[in-house]
C-alpha positions in Angstrom: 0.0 0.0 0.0 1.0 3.5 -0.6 -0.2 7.1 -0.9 0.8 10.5 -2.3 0.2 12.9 0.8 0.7 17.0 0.8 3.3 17.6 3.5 4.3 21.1 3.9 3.5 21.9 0.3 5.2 19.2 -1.4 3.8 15.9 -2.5 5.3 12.8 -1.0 5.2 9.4 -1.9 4.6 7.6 1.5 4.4 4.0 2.4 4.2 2.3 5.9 7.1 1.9 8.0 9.4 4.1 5.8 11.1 6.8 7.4 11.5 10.4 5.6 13.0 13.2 5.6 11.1 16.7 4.8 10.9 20.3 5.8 10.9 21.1 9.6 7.3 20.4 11.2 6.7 21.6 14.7 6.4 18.7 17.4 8.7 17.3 20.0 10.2 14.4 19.1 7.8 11.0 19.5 4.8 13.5 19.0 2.1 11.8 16.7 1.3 13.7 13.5 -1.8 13.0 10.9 -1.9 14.1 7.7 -5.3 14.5 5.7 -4.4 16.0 2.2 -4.3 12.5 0.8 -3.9 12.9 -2.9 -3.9 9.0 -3.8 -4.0 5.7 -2.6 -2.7 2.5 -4.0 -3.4 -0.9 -2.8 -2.4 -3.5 -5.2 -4.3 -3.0 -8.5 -7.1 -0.5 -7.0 -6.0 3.1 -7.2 -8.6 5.7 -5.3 -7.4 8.8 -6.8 -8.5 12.1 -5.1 -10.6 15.5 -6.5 -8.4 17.4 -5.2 -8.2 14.8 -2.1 -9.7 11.1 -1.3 -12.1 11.6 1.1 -11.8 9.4 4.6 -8.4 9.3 3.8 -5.4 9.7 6.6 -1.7 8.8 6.5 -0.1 8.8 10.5 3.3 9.3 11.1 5.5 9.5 14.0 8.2 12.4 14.5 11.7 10.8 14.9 14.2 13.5 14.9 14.6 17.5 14.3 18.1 17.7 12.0 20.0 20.5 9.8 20.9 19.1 5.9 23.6 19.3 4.2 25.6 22.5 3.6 24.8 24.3 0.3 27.4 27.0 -0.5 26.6 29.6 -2.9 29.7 31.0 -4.7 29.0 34.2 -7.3 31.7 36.2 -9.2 31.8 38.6 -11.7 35.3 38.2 -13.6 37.4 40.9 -13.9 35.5 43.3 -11.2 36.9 42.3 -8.1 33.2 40.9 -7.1 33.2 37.9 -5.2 30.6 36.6 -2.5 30.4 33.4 -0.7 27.0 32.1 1.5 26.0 29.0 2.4 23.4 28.0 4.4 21.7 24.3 5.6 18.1 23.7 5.4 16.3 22.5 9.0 14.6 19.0 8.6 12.1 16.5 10.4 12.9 13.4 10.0 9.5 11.1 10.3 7.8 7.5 10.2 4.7 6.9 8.7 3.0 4.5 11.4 -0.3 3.6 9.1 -2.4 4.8 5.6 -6.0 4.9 6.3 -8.5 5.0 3.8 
């Protein structure tokens, strides 16, 4: 069984017992967390697909961790003019495990 699920904006493939990472969500860790913007569901060969979402239709998931990604550095340069500018920064994750899909 699987589902496409609206987290934060951006639609994730989600199955049970896998772990993800995706933007930081509030919650301590070991909080519960239910998400209802259920896109799609697949079960084997039968496929409820949503209008925008499938009605009934849950995935739970279980926060594991608050963690920062990897570095991104972000170089720019314009040759010849003695411009040069270095940033980085690291984006702040949630890493969590989807417990059960409902519907």
């Amino acid at each position: 069984m699987y589902a496409i699920v609206n987290i934060a904006g951006i639609q994730t493939k989600v199955m049970p017992d896998e772990v993800l990472e995706i933007a930081h969500l509030s919650g301590e860790p070991g909080a519960k967390l239910k998400f209802d913007q259920v896109l799609l569901v697949g079960d084997g060969d039968k496929i409820a697909v949503g209008r925008p979402t499938v009605k009934g239709a849950s995935v739970s998931a279980e926060i594991i961790e608050h963690l920062r990604g990897e570095k991104i550095r972000i170089f720019k340069f314009k040759r010849r003019r003695d411009y040069r500018r270095r940033r980085g920064y690291r984006s702040e994750l949630t890493r969590i495990r989807v417990t059960a899909i409902s519907g």
